[in-house]
Residue, then its C-alpha position, 0 to 999 in steps of 0.5 A: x500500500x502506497x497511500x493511493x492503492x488498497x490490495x484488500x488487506x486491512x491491517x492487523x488491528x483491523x481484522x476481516x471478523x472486526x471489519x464485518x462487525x464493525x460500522x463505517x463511520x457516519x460522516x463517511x456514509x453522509x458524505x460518500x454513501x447516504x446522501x445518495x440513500x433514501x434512508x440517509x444511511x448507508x447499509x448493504x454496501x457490500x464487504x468490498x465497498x465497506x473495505x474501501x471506505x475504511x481504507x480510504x478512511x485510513x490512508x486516503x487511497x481511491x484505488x482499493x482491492x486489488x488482490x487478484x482473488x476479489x471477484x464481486x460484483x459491486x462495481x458493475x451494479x452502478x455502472x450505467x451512469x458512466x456510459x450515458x455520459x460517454x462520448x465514444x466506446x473507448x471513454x465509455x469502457x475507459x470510465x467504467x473501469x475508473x469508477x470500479x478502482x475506487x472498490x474493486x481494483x482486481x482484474x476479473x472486475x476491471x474486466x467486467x466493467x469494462x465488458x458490461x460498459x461495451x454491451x451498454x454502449x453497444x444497445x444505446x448506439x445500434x438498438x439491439x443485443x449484442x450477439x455475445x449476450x444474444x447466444x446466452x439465449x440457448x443456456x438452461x435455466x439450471x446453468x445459470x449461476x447467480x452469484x455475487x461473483x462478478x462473471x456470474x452475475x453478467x451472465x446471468x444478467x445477460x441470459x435474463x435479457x436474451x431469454x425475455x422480450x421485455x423490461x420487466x420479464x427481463x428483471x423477474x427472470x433475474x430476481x427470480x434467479x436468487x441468491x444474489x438477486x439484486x445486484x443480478x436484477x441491477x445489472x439486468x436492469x441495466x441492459x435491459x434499460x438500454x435496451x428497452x426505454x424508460x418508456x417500456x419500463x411498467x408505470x406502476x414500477x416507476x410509480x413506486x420509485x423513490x427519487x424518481x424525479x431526481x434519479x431522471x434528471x440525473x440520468x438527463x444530465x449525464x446524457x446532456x453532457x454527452x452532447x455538450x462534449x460531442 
């Protein structure tokens, strides 16, 4: 560790038994996480990002878990912003894995960004599935894996999309999966949104949405800026 780089190994006095017992200081979810909570708290972060804070907390690094053998899924799960924004497919998937360094800096992550970023660009720009999330289509239900490994939870949210016709079949086929369905049903979302539109999302979904306001506006922002800097 250099003062910049986390390899997911927090100090002694800082043990992985202390880590989960312990709570992320509350001026580190105001300012990082529970502003963006519609509880004003920050819960279910996930081991990795609760990591990361702490050890930005502590040095002050931005780039955090890099030890090869941290594979979860946190990074991909919030990923869509950054390619809304983008104004080419190398900024897209360059992006997306700068924002995935900050909690997960391991290689099978960093992958899977930048994998997921260039399925979603792909959608916004022509309209359709990619052919590699389109063959996932010919997978059976009993093969599909859904895990908080990163590689697991693109595929399944791949063949959730390619195996349904429409946002919200999509994103039940992925929460219907379990295990760890919601960040699936996220990343499931994801595609499926490029996919298909705000407008194919069901009403009564967006009706019982908190924030929806500021979460289109948001999403209206970030697509502004895309052709502010075209």
């Amino acid at each position: 560790m250099d003062g910049r780089h986390f390899d997911g190994a927090l100090p002694r006095r800082f043990s992985y038994r202390q880590q989960r017992r312990s709570r992320t200081s509350p001026s580190a979810c105001e300012l990082r996480f529970g502003v963006n909570s519609v509880t004003g708290e920050c819960f279910d972060i996930g081991g990795a990002t609760r990591a990361a804070l702490r050890a930005f907390e502590l040095y002050g690094t931005v780039e955090n878990n890099e030890a090869e053998h941290l594979q979860a899924n946190g990074s991909i799960m919030r990923l869509s912003p950054v390619v809304l924004c983008a104004t080419s497919r190398d900024q897209a998937c360059a992006l997306a894995l700068a924002q995935g360094r900050t909690t997960h800096a391991a290689p099978v992550p960093q992958k899977c960004c930048e994998l997921l970023a260039g399925f979603l660009w792909d959608i916004v720009e022509t309209g359709v599935l990619p052919q590699s999330v389109k063959a996932k289509d010919d997978r059976a239900r009993s093969d599909v894996v859904s895990t908080g490994h990163a590689p697991a939870t693109i595929d399944a949210a791949c063949w959730s999309v390619a195996t349904t016709t429409d946002f919200k079949s999509a994103v039940l086929a992925a929460a219907n999966l379990g295990d760890d369905a919601d960040t699936v049903g996220a990343v499931t979302g994801q595609l499926a949104g490029a996919l298909y539109g705000l407008s194919r999302i069901p009403p009564d979904w967006l009706e019982k949405l908190a924030w929806l306001d500021d979460i289109q506006r948001r999403g209206e922002d970030l697509w502004r800026l895309r052709g502010l800097a075209a």
